[in-house]
ChimeraX commands (.cxc) that place a marker at each C-alpha (Angstrom):
marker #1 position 0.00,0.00,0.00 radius 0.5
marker #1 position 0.83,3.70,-0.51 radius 0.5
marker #1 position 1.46,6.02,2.51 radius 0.5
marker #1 position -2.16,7.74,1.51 radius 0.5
marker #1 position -3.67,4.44,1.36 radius 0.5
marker #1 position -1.64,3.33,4.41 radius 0.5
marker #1 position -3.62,6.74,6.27 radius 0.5
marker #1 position -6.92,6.33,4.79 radius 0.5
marker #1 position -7.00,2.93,6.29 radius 0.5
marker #1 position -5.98,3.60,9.97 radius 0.5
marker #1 position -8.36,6.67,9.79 radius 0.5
marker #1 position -11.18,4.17,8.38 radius 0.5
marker #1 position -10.30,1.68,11.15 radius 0.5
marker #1 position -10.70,4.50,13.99 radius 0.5
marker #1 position -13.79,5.97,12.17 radius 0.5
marker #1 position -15.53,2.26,12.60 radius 0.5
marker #1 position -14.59,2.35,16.16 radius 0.5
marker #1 position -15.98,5.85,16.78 radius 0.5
marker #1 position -19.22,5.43,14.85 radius 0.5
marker #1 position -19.48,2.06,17.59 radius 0.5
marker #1 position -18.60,4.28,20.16 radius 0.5
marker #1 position -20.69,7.55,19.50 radius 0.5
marker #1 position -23.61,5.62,18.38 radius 0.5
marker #1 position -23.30,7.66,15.10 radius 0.5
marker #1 position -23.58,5.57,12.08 radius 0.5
marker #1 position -23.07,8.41,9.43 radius 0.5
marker #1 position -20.37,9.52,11.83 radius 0.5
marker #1 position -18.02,8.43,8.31 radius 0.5
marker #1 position -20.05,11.58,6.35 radius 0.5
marker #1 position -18.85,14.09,8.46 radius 0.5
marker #1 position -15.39,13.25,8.76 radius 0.5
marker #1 position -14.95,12.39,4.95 radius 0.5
marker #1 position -16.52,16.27,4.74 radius 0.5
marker #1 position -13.68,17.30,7.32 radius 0.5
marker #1 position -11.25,15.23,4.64 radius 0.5
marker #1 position -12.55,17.10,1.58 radius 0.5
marker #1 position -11.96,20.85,2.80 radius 0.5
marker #1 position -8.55,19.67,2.97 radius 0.5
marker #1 position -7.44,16.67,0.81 radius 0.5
marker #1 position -9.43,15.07,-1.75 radius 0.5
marker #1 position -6.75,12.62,-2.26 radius 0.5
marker #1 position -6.89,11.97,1.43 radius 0.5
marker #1 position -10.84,11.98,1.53 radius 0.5
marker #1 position -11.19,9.30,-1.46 radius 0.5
marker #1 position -8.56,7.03,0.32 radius 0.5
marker #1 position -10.39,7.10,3.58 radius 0.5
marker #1 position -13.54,6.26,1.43 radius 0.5
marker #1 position -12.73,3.68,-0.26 radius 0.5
marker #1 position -10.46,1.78,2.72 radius 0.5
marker #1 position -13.86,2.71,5.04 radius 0.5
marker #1 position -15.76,1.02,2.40 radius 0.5
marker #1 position -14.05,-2.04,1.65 radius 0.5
marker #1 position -13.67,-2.75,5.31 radius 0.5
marker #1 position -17.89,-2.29,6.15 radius 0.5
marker #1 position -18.24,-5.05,3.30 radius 0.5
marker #1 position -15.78,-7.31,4.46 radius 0.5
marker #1 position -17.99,-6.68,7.92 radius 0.5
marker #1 position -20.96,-7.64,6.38 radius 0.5
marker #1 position -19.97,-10.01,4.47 radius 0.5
marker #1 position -18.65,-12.10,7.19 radius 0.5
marker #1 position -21.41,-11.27,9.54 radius 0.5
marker #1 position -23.56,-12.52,6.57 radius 0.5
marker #1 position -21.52,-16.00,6.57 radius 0.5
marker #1 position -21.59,-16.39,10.34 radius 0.5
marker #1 position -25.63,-16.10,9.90 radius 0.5
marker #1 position -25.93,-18.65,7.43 radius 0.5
marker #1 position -23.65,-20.81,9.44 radius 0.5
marker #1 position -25.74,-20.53,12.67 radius 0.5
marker #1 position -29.31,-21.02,10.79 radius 0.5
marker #1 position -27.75,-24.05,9.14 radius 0.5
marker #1 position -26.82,-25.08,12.52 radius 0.5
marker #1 position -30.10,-24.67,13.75 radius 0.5
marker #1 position -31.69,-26.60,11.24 radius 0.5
marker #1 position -33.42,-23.42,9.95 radius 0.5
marker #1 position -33.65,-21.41,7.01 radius 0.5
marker #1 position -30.72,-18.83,6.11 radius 0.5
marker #1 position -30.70,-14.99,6.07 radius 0.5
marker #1 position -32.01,-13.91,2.76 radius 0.5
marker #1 position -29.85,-12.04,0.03 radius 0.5
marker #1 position -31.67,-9.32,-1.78 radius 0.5
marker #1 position -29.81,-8.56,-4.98 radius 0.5
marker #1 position -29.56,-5.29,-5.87 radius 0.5
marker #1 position -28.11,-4.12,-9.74 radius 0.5
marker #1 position -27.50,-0.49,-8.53 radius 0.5
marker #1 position -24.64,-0.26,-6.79 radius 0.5
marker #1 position -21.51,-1.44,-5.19 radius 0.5
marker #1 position -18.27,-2.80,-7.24 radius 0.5
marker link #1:1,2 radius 0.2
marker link #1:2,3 radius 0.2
marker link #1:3,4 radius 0.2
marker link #1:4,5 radius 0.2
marker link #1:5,6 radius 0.2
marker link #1:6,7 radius 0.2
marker link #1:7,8 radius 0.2
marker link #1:8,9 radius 0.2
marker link #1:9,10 radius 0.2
marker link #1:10,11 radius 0.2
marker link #1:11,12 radius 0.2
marker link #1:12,13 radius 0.2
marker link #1:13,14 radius 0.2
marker link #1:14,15 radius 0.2
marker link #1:15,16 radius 0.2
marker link #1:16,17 radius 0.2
marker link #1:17,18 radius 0.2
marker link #1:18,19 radius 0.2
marker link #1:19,20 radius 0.2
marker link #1:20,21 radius 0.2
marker link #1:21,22 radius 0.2
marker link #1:22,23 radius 0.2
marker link #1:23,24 radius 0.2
marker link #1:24,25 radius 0.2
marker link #1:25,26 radius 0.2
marker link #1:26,27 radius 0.2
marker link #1:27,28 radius 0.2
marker link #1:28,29 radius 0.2
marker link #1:29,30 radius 0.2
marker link #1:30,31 radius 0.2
marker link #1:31,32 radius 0.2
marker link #1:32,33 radius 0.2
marker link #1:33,34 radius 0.2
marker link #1:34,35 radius 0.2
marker link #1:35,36 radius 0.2
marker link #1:36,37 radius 0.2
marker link #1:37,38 radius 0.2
marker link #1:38,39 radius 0.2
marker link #1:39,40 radius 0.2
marker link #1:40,41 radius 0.2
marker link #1:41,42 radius 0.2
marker link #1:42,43 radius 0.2
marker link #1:43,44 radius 0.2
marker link #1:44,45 radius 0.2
marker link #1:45,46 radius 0.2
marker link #1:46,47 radius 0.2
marker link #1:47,48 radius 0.2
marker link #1:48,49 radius 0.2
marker link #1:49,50 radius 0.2
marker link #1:50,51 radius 0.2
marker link #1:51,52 radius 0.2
marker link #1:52,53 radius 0.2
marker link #1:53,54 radius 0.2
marker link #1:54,55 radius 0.2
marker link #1:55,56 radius 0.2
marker link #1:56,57 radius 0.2
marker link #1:57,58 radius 0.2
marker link #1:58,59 radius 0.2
marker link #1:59,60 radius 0.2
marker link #1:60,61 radius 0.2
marker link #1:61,62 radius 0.2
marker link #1:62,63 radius 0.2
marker link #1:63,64 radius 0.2
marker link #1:64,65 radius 0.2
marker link #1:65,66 radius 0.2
marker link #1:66,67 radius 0.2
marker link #1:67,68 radius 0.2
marker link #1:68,69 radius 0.2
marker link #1:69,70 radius 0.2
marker link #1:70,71 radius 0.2
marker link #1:71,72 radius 0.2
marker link #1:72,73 radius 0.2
marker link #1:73,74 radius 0.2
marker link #1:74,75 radius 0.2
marker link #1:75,76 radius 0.2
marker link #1:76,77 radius 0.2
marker link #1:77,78 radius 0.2
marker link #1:78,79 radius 0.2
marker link #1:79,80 radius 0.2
marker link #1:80,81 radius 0.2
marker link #1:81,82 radius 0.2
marker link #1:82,83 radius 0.2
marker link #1:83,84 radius 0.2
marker link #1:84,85 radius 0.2
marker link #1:85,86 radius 0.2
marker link #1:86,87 radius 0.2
view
């Protein structure tokens, strides 16, 4: 990784634990406003690392609930597919 990327991905680490924290889910917004006044470089970095690491979140949050359901002999979470968005 780059030194940008490398700083975009602490800040998107701490940014996670905040939003937990401050019970502020769009907590991410504001800072990645606080980035773009002064770096868009810096703001798309933080972005993308904060993005990539809420999928990889989700994701495995979805595998651990298809894991316990099948577990539990029941049915598992359901996957709505959406064409609009994401990479």
């Amino acid at each position: 990784m780059s030194v940008i990327e490398d700083m975009g991905d602490a800040l998107a680490q701490e940014v996670i634990a905040a939003m937990a924290e401050l019970g502020d889910d769009r907590f991410y917004d504001k800072v990645s406003k606080v980035l773009l006044d002064a770096s868009p470089t810096m703001q798309e970095a933080f972005l993308t690392a904060f993005r990539v690491r809420i999928a990889e979140k989700r994701g495995r949050a979805f595998i651990e609930a298809a894991l316990q359901a099948k577990r539990e002999g029941r049915e598992g979470p359901r996957v709505i597919m959406d064409s609009g968005g994401g990479h």
